[in-house]
C-alpha positions as CSV (number, residue, x, y, z in Angstrom):
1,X,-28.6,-18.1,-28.4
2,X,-29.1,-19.3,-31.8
3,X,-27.0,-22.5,-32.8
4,X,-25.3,-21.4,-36.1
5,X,-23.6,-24.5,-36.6
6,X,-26.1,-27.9,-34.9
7,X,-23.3,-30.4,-36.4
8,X,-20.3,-28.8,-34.3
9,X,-20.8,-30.2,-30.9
10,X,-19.2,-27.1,-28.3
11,X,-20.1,-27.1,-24.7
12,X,-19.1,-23.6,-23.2
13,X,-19.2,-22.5,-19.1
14,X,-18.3,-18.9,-17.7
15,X,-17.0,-19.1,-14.2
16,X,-16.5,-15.9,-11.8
17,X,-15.7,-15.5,-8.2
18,X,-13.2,-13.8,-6.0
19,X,-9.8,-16.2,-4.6
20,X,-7.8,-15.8,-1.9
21,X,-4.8,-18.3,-3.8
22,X,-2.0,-16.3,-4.0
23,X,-0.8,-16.3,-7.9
24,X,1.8,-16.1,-9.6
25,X,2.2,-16.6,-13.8
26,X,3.8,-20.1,-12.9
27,X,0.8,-20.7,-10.4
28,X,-1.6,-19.7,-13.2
29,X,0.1,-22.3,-15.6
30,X,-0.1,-24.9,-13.1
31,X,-3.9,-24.5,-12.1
32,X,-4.9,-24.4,-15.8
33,X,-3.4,-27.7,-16.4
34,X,-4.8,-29.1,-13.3
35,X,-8.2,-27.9,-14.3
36,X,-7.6,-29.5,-17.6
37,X,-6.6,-33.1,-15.8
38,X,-9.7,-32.4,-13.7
39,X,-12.2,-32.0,-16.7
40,X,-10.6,-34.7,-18.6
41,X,-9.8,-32.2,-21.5
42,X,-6.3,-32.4,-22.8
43,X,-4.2,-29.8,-23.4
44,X,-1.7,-29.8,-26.6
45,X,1.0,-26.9,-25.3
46,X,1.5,-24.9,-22.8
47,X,-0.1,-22.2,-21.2
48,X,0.4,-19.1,-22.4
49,X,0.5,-16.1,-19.5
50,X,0.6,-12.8,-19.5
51,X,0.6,-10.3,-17.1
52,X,0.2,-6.5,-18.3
53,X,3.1,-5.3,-15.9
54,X,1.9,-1.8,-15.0
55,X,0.1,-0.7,-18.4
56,X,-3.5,0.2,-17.9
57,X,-5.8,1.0,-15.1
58,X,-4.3,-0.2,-11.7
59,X,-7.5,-1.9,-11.1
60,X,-6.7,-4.4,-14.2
61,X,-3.6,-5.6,-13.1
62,X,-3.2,-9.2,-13.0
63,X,-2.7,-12.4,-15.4
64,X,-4.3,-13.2,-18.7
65,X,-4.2,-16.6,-19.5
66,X,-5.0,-19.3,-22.8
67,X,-4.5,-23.1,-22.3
68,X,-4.8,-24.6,-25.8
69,X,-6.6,-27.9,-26.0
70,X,-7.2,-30.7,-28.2
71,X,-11.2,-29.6,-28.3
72,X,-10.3,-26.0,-27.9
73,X,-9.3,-24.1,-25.1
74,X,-9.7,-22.7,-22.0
75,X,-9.3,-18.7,-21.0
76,X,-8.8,-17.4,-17.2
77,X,-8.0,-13.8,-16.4
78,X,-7.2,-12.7,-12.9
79,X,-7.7,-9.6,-11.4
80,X,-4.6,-9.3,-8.3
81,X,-6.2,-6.2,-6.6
82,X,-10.1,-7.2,-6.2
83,X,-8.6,-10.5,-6.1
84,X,-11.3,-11.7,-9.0
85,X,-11.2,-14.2,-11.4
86,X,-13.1,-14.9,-14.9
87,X,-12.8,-18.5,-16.8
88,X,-14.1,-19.5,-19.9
89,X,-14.0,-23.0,-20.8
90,X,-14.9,-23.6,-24.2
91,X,-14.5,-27.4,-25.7
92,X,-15.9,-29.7,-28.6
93,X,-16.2,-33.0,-25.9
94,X,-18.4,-32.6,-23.2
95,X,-17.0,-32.0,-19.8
96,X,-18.9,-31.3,-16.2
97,X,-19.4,-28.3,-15.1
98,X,-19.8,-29.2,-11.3
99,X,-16.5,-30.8,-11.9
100,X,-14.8,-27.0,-12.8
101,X,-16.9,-25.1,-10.1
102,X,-15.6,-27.7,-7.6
103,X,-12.3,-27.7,-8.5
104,X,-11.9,-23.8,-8.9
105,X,-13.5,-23.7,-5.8
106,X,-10.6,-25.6,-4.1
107,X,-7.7,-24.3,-6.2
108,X,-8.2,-20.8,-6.1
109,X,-9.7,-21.0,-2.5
110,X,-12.6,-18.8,-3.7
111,X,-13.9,-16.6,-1.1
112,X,-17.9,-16.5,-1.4
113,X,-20.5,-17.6,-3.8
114,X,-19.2,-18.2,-7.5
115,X,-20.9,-17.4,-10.5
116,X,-21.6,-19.2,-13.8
117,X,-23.2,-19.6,-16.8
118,X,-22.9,-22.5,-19.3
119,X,-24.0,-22.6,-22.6
């Protein structure tokens, strides 16, 4: 991927796996803020959730998430039926990424191997 703009610093990192937490839109809040804390990124409001309440394909039903942060932001979606999640962290001060997989691991008590990409 070409890097359109060298002087911005952004560190970005795809996460995927499948969870057997049970969720809720207050239990979506709650685990982006701890993932936050665990990254050392801070947030600067709260988490917006939403869950599409029966529009669209069953299959999609679930939570869509944004936790706004000082150095941008982080997005989680979660899919109740498959039981599948999707995060994108996406930040402007570095962060580890063993630090997210480990602690999504844990939180979301992810059921197999996880995916993830950083970039």
């Amino acid at each position: 991927m070409d890097d359109l703009a060298p002087e911005i610093y952004r560190q970005r990192l795809l996460l995927e796996g499948r969870y057997r937490a049970d969720l809720d839109a207050a239990a979506v809040e709650a685990f982006l803020l701890e993932l936050a804390q665990a990254l050392g990124l801070t947030p600067y409001g709260r988490a917006v959730v939403h869950a599409p309440g029966g529009q669209g394909q069953e299959i999609n039903q679930g939570f869509d998430a944004f936790l706004p942060l000082v150095d941008s932001g982080i997005a989680a979606y979660f899919w109740s039926g498959p039981r599948f999640f999707s995060i994108v962290v996406y930040s402007c001060a570095p962060f580890q990424p063993q630090a997210a997989l480990d602690f999504c691991r844990e939180a979301l008590e992810a059921d197999g191997p996880l995916a993830w990409k950083e970039f």
